[in-house]
VEXBAGU-993970 format. One line per 2 residues: for each residue x, y, z of N, C-alpha, C. Coordinates in steps of 0.02 Angstrom, whole numbers, plus 50000, padded with zeros to 5 digits. Layout:
N
X Y Z X Y Z X Y Z  ...
REM end
This chain:
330
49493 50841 48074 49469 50772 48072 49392 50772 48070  49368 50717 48020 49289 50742 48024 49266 50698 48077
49209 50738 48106 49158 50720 48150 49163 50631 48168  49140 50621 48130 49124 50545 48142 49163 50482 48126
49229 50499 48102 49309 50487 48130 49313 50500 48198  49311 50560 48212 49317 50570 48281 49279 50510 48336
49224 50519 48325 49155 50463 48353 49187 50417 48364  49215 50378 48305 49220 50317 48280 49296 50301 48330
49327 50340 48329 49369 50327 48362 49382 50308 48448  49326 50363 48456 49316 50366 48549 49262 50301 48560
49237 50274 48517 49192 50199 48522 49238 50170 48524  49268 50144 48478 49323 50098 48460 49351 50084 48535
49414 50143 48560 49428 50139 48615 49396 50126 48675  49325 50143 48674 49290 50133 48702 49288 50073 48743
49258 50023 48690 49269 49975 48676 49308 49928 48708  49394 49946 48681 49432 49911 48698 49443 49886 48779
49439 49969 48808 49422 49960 48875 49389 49913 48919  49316 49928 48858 49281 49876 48916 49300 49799 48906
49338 49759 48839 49345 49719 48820 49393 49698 48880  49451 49754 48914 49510 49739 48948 49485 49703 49016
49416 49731 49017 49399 49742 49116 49375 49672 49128  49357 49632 49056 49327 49571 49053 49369 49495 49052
49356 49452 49103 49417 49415 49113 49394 49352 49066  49459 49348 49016 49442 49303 48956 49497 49247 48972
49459 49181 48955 49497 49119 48955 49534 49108 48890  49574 49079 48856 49579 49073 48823 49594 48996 48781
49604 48978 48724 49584 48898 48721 49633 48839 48754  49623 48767 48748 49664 48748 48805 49736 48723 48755
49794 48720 48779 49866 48737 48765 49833 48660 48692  49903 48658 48656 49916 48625 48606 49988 48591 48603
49986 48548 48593 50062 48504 48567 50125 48559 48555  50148 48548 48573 50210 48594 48553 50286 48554 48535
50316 48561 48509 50409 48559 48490 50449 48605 48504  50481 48616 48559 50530 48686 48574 50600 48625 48582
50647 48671 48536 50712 48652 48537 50727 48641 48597  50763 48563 48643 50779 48596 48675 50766 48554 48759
50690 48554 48741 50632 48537 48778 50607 48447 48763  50620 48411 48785 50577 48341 48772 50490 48348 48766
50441 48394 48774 50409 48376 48785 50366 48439 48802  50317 48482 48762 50298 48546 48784 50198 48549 48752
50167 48592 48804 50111 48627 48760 50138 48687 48749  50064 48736 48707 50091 48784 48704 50020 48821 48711
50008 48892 48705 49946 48926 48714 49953 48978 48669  49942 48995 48613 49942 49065 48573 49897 49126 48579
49906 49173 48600 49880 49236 48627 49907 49293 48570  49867 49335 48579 49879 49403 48519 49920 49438 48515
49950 49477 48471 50010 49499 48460 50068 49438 48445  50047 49370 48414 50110 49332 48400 50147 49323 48468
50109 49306 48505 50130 49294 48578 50108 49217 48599  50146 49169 48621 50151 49118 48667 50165 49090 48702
50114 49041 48748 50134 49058 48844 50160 48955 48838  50214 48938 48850 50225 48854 48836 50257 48841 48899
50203 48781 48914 50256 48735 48987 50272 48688 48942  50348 48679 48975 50383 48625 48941 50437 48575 48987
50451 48518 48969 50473 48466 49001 50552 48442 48974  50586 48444 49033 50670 48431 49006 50695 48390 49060
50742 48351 49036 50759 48321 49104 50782 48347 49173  50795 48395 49155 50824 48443 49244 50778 48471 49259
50736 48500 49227 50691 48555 49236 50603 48549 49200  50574 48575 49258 50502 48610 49219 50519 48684 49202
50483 48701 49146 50508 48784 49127 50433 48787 49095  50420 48853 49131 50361 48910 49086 50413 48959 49033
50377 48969 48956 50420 48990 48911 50366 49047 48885  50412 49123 48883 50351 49169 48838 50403 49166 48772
50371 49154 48710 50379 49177 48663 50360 49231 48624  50377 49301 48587 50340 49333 48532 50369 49341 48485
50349 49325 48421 50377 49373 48361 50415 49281 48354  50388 49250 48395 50445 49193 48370 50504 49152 48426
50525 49227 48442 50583 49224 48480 50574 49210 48564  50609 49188 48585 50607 49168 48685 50622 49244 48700
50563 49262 48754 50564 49320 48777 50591 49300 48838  50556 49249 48873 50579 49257 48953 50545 49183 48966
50593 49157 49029 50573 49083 49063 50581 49083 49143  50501 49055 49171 50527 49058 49221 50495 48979 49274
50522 48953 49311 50499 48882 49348 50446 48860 49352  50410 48805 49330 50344 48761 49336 50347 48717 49360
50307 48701 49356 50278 48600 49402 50256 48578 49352  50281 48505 49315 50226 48466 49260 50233 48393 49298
50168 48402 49339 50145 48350 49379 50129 48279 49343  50170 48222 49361 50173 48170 49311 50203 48181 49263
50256 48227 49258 50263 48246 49191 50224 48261 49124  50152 48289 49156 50112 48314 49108 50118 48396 49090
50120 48428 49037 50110 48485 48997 50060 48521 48977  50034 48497 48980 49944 48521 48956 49931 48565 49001
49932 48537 49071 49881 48559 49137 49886 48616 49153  49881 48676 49101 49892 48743 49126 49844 48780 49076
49820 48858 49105 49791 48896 49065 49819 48962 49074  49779 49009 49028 49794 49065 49019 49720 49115 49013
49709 49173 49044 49685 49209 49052 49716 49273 49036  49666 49317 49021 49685 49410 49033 49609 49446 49072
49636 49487 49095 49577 49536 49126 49621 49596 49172  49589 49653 49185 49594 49709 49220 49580 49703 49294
49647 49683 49305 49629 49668 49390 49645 49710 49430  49667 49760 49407 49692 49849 49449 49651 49893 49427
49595 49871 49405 49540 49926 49365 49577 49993 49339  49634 49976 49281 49653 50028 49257 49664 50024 49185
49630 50009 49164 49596 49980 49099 49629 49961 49044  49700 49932 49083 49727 49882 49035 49735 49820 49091
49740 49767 49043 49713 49696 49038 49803 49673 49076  49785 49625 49115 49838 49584 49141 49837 49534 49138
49903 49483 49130 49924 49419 49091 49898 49360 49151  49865 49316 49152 49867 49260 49213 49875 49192 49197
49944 49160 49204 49938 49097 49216 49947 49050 49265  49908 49003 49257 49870 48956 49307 49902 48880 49298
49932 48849 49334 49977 48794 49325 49931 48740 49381  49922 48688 49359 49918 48639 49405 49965 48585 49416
49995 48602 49494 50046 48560 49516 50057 48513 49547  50002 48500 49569 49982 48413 49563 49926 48404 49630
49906 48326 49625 49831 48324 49677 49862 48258 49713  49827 48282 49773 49821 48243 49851 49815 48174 49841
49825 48118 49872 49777 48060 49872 49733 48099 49938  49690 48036 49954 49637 48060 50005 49572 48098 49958
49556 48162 49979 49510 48181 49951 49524 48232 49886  49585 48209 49876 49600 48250 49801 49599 48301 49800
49667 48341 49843 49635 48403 49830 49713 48427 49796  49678 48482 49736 49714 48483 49687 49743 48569 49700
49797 48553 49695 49878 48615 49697 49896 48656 49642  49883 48734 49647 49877 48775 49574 49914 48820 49596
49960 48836 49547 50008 48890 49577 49995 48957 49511  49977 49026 49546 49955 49055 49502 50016 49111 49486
50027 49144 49406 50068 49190 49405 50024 49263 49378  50040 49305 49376 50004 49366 49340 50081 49380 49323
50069 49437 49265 50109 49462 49235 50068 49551 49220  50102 49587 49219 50070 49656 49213 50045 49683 49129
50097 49626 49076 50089 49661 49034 50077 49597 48962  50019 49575 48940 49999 49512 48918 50045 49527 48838
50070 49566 48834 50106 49577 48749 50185 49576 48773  50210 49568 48838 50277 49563 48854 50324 49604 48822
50294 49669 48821 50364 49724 48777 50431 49702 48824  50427 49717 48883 50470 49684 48938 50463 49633 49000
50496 49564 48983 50494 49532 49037 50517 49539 49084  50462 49526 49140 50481 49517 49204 50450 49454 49262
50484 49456 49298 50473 49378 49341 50390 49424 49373  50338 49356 49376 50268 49363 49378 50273 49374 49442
50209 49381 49479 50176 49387 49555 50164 49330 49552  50187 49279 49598 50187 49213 49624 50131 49208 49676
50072 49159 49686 50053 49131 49748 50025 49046 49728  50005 49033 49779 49963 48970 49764 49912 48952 49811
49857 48921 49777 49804 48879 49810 49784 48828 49816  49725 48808 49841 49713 48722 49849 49651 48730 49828
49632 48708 49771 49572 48721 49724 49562 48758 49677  49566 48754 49628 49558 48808 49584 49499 48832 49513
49466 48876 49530 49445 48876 49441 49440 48925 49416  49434 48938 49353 49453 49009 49307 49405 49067 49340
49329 49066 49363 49298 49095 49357 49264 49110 49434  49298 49040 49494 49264 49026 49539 49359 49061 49575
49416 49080 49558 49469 49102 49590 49470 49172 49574  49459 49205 49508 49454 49261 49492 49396 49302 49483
49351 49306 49517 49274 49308 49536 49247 49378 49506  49207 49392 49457 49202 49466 49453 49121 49483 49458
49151 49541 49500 49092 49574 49551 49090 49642 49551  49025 49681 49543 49021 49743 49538 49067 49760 49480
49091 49740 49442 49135 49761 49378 49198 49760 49405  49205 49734 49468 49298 49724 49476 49313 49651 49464
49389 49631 49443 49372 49569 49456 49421 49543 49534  49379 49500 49576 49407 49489 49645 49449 49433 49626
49496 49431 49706 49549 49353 49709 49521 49318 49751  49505 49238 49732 49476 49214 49810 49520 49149 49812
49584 49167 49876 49645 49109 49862 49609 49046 49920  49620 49014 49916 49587 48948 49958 49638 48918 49990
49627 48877 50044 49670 48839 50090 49635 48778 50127  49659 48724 50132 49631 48677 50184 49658 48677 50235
49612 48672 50313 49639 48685 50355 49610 48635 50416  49654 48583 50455 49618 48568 50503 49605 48602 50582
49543 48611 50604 49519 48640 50651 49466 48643 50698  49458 48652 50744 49413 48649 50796 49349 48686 50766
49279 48680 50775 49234 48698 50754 49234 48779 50803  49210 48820 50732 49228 48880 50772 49155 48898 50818
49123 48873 50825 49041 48869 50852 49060 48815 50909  49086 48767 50919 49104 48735 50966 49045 48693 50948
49013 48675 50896 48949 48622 50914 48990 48551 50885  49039 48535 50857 49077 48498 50837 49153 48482 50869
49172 48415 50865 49237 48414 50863 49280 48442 50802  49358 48406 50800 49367 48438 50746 49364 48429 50671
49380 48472 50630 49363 48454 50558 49423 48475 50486  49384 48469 50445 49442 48487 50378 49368 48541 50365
49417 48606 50344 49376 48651 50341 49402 48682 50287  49379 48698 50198 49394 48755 50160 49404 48828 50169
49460 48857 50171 49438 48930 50204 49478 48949 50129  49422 49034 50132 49443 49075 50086 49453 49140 50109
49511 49171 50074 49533 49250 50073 49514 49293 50018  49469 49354 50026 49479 49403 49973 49508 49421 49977
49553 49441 49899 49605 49490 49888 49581 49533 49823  49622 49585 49796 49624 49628 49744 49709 49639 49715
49720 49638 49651 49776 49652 49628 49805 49724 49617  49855 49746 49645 49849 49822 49650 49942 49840 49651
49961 49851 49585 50024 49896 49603 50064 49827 49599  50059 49766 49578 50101 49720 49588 50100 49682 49630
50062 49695 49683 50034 49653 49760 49952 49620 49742  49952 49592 49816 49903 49577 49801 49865 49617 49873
49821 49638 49880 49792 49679 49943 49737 49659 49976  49736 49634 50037 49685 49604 50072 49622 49659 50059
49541 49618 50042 49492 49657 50023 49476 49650 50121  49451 49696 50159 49468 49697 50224 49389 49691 50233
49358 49717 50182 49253 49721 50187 49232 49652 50194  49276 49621 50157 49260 49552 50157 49295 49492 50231
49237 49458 50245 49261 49410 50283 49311 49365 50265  49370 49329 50307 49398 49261 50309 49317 49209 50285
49307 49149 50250 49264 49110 50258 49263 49043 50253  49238 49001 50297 49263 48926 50310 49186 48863 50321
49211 48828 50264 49156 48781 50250 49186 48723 50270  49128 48669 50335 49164 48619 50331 49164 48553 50279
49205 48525 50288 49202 48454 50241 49147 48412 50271  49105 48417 50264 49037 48361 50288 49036 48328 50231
48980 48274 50256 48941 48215 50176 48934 48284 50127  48879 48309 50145 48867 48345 50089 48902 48393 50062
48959 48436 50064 49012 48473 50021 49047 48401 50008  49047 48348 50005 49095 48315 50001 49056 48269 49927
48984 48262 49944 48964 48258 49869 48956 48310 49829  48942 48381 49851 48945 48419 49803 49006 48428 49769
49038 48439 49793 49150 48442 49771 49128 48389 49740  49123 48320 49725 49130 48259 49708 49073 48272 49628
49013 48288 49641 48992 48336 49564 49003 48383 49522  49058 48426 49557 49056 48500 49547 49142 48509 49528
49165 48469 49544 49280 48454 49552 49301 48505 49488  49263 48508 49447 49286 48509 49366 49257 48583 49339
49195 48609 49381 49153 48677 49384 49231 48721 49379  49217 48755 49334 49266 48825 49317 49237 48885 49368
49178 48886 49406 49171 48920 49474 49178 48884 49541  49210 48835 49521 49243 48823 49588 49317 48863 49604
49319 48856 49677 49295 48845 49749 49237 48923 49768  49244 48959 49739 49190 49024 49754 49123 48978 49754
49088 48955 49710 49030 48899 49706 49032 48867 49772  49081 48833 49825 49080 48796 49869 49077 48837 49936
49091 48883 49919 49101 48932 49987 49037 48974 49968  48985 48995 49934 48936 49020 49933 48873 48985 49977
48898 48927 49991 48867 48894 50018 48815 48926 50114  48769 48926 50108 48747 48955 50172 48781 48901 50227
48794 48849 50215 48835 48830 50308 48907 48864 50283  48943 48915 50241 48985 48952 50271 48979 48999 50322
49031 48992 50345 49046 49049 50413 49113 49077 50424  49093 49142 50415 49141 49166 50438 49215 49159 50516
49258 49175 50477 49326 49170 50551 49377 49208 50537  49407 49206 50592 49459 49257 50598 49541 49217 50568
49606 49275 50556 49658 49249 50534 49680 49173 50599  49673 49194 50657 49682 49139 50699 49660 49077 50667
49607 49066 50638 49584 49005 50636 49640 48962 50574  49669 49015 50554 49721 48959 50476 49794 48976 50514
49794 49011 50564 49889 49005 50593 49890 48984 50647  49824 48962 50690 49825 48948 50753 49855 49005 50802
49864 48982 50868 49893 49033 50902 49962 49047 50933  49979 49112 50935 50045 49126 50938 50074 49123 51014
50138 49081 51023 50138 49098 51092 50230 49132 51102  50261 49156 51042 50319 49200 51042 50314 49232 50990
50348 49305 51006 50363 49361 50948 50422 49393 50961  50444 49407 50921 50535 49445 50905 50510 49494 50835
50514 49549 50880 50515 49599 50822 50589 49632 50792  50587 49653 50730 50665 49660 50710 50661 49696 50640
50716 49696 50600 50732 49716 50537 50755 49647 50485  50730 49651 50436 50743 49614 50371 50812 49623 50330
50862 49606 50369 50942 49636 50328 50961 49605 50251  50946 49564 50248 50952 49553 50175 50916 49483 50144
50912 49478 50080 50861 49426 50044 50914 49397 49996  50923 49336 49980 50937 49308 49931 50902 49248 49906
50875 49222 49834 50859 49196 49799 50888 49127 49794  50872 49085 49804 50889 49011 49780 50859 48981 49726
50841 48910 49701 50801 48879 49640 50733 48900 49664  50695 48881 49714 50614 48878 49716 50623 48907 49774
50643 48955 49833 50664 48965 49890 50700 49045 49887  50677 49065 49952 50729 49131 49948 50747 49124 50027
50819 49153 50049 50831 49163 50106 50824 49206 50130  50791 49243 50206 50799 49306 50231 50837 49303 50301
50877 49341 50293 50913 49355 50353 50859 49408 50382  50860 49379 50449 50809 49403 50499 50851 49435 50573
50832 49506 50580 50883 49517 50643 50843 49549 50707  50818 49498 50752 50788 49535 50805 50815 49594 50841
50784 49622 50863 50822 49671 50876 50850 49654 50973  50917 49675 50981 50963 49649 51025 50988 49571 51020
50976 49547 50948 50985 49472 50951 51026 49464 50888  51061 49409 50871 51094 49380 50830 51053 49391 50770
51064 49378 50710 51028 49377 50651 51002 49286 50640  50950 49284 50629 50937 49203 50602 50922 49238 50524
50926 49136 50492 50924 49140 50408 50856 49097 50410  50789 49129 50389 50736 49100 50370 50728 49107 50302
50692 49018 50291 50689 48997 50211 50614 49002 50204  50606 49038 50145 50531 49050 50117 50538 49028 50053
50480 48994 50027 50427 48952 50050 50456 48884 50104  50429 48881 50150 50466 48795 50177 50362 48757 50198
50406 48726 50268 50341 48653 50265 50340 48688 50345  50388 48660 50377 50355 48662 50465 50408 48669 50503
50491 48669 50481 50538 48678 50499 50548 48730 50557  50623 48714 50599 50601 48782 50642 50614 48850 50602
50667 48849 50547 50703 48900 50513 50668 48912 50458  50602 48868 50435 50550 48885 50378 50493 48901 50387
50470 48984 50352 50413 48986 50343 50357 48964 50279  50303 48964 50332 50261 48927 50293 50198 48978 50255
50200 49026 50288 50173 49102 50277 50204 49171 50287  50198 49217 50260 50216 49286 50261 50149 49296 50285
50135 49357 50321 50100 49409 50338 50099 49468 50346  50024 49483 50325 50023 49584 50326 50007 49605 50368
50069 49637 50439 50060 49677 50481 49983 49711 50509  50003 49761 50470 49932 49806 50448 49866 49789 50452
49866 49734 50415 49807 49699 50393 49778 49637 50463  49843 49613 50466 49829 49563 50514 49796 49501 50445
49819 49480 50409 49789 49437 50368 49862 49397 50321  49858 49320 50317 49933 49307 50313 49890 49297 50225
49959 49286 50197 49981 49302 50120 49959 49215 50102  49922 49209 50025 49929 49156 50002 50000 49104 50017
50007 49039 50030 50039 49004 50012 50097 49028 49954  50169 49035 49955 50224 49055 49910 50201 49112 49877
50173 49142 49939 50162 49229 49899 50225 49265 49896  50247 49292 49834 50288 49347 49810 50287 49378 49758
50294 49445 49762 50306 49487 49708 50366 49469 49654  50354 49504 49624 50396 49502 49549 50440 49512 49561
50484 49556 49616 50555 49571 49649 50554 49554 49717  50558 49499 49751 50547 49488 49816 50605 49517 49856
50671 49525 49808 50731 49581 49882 50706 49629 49901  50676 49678 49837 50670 49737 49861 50598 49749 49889
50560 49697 49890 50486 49714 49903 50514 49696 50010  50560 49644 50001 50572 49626 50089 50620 49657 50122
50684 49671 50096 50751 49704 50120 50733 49782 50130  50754 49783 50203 50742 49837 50249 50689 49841 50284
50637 49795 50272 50563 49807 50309 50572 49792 50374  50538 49824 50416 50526 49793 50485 50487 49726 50500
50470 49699 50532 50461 49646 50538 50426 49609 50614  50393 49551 50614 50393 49530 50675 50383 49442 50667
50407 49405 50696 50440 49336 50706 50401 49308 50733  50335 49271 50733 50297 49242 50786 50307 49168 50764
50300 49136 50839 50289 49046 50819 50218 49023 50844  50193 48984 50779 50140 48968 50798 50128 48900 50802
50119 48873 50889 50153 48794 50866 50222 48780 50858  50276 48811 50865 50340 48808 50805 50305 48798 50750
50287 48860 50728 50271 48869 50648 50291 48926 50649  50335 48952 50631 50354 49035 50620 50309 49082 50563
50302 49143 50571 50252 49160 50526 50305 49238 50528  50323 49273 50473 50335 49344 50489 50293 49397 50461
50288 49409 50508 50229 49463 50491 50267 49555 50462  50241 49572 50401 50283 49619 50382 50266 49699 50398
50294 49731 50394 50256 49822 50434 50279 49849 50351  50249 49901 50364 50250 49949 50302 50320 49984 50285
REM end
């Protein structure tokens, strides 16, 4: 092979690489017609690939198409029955220098101070040789550039939550406070960045006009939390405090529409059936947590196989408030 074939080739690839590590938006969805469907956008991506939320009377459905054909569908929110309100991204979020699929759904906003509900998916493989069900979580705020943050050439997760709480300085009563989590995408999980602080901004006048200029900033909520009156806090401050634990084994998982069940078995105790995702129930959680880490999981965090990522794990049962939280061991 001559010389500069050769060259030409190791640029090229080169290239591609760095093209992967770079997190690209892509344009916003278009009108669509899917058999089938009353009512769809759609988003066209490379390789004859397209990402469509669509509207039916029973159902919201996310649709991948390639080559034409339905590859794979899996549950959305079209808030008001709108279609549009979603995007699509790629970038290298396991720094292994291929590019991963991200879509971003908005599932609808608050009255009060509007705060708007995004449920995010990744997919491992943006050309879908094989479908598979995405990495599920969600946040309360979202923007392309201000959720998927890239730093030092990685790109970070920064999932958001509103939370009411006692001022952690004690110079205040209490408040509505933004808190954020770093994470990193790794192996199909998502992995608490541990260097990085918990961080919590309160809702004063002024974040409350800046949010009120800024709602629509594609670096929001990272933009809002850069803010110098953030401060750092600990996981306590978003689960409050625990005043029971039952440690045990995870005997089995099953799947419902938007919901999975886990049979939970303390150990010397009966088995209970806890429902994930729930609200405040005694038998629903409202968070998973990482043991290890001590740091609880986005809002409807799950992997792409949630039986086998939960069935058999050890486990521990805390109520916080009657808020159950299970915290998971390795």
């Amino acid at each position: 092979m001559p010389r500069v074939l050769l060259v030409l080739i190791v640029v090229l690839t080169s290239n591609s690489y760095v093209q992967s590590s770079k997190l690209k938006k892509f344009p916003a969805p278009v009108v669509a017609s899917i058999e089938g469907y009353e009512k769809g956008h759609c988003i066209a991506l490379p390789k004859k690939v397209r990402i469509c939320k669509l509207l039916a009377d029973d159902k919201d459905t996310f649709l991948v198409q390639r080559d034409g054909k339905n590859v794979g569908t899996w549950a959305g929110n079209a808030f008001l029955a709108e279609t549009s309100d979603f995007e699509v991204l790629t970038g290298d979020l396991d720094n292994d220098r291929k590019p991963e699929l991200i879509v971003a759904n908005h599932d609808g906003t608050s009255n009060g101070i509007a705060v708007d509900f995004w449920t995010i998916f990744i997919f491992p493989d943006p050309e879908f040789h094989n479908f598979t069900a995405p990495l599920t979580f969600s946040v309360e705020e979202y923007g392309s550039f201000g959720t998927f943050v890239t730093s030092g050439g990685r790109i970070n997760i920064l999932t958001t939550t509103w939370v009411y709480n006692e001022d952690p300085k004690h110079r205040r009563g209490e408040g509505m406070y933004l808190v954020g989590q770093w994470w990193r995408y790794q192996s199909g999980e998502l992995r608490p960045q541990l260097e990085r602080p918990i961080m919590a901004r309160r809702f004063l006048f002024s974040f409350a006009s800046e949010r009120g200029e800024t709602v629509n900033f594609d670096r929001v909520p990272f933009k809002w939390l850069s803010h110098p009156s953030t401060e750092s806090v600990n996981t306590a401050f978003i689960t409050g405090r625990s005043n029971t634990s039952k440690s045990g084994v995870i005997e089995a998982v099953t799947r419902e529409k938007e919901s999975i069940r886990i049979m939970f078995k303390p150990d010397g105790e009966q088995s209970v059936t806890l429902v994930y995702p729930g609200t405040d129930q005694d038998n629903e959680l409202q968070y998973l947590g990482n043991a290890a880490t001590g740091r609880v999981y986005p809002k409807h965090y799950l992997p792409s196989e949630p039986e086998t990522w939960l069935k058999n794990k050890r486990a521990t049962l805390r109520s916080y408030d009657d808020k159950p939280i299970l915290w998971l061991e390795h």
